[in-house]
C-alpha atoms as one frame of an Amber mdcrd trajectory, in Angstrom:
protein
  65.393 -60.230 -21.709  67.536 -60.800 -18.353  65.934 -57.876 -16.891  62.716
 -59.433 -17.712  63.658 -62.403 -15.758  65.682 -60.495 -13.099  62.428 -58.614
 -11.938  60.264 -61.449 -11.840  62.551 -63.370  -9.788  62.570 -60.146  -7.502
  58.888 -60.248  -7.028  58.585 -63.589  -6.702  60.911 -63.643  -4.006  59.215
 -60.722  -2.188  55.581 -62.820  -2.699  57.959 -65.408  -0.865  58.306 -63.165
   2.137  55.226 -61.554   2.855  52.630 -64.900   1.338  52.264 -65.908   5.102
  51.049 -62.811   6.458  47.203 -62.260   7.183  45.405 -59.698   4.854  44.982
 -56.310   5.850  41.500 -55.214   8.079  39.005 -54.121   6.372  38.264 -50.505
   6.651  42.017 -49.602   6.931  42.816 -47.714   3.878  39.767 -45.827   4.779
  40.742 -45.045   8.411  44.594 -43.978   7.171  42.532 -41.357   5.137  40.501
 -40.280   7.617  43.151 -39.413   9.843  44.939 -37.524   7.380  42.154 -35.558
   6.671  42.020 -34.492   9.908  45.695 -33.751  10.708  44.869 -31.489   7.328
  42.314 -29.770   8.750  44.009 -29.403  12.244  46.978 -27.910  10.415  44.833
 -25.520   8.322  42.824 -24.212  10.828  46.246 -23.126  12.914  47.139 -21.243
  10.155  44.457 -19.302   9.728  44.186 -18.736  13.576  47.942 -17.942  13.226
  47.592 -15.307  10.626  44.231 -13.907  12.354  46.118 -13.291  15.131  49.624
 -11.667  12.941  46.134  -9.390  11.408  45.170  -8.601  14.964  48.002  -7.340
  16.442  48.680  -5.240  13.330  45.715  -3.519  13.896  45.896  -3.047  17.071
  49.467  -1.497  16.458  48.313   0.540  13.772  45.161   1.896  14.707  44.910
   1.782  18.476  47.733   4.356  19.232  46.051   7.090  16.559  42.517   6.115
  18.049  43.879   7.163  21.912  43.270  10.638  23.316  45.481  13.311  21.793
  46.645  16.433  23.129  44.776  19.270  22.108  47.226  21.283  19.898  46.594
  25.382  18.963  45.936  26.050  15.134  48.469  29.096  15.504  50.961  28.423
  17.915  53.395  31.502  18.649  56.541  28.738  19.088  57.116  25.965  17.017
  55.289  22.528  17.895  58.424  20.966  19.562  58.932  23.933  21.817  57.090
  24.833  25.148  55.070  28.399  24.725  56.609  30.066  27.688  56.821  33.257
  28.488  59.874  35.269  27.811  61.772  36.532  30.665  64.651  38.284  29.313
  65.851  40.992  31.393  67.870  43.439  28.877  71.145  42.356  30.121  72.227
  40.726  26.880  71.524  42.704  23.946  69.551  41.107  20.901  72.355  41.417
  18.399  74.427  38.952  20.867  71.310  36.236  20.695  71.153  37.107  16.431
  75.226  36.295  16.482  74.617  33.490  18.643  71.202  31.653  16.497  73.372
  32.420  13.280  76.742  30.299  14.980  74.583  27.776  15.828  72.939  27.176
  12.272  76.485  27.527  10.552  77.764  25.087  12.973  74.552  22.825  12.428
  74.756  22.759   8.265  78.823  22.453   8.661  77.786  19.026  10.493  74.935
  17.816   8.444  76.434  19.341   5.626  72.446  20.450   4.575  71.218  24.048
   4.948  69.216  24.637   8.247  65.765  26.397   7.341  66.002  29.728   8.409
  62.586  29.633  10.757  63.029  32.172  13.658  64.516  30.373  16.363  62.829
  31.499  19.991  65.024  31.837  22.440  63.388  31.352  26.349  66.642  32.501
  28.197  68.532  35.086  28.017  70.013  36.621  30.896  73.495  37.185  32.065
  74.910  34.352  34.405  74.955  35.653  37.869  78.744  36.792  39.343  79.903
  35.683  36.292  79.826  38.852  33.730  79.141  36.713  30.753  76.050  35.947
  28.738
């Protein structure tokens, strides 16, 4: 029962304090709501301008670059599509079983650092001429 008594003593004590003050306008509650509405509806609409904009710009990353001009690229390309199509100018001076040794070094040495097989595609080779004063290939 003393926290009966306790409480009412509490609010009667608060009526105390606030008793003189004049009574709220009228229309305030209604304003308060209004503007929280609003700030709602402000706060809403930047989101969805914020993620129409995140949508944009993930379009445009994703489709403008495959909608640009591309290179036009040969159905049956005598090189492989990283490699220039030039011409080979070999004169002779370094015989083809040198170049073989030298494509099959370079795989071994490629799958010793990868430690995965290299596909065995022909490698081209564009150069192959001895160094000039130098005797060596």
């Amino acid at each position: 029962m003393a926290l009966h008594q306790d409480e009412t003593a509490v609010r009667d004590a608060l009526d105390d304090l606030i008793g003189h003050q004049p009574p709220a306008p009228p229309g305030r509650y209604a304003a308060i709501r209004g503007r929280v509405v609003r700030r709602r509806w402000r706060h809403a609409a930047t989101a969805a301008g914020g993620l129409l904009a995140a949508a944009g710009v993930m379009l445009a990353i994703v489709a403008l670059p495959a909608s640009g001009p591309r290179p036009a690229v040969a159905r049956s390309r005598p090189v492989p599509g990283w490699a220039l199509p030039w011409p080979d100018h070999r004169d002779g001076s370094v015989p083809q079983h040198v170049l073989d040794h030298a494509v099959a070094a370079w795989r071994h040495a490629m799958s010793m650092q990868t430690h995965r097989q290299v596909p065995s595609a022909p490698v081209l080779w564009y150069v192959g001429q001895t160094v000039p004063r130098s005797g060596r290939s």
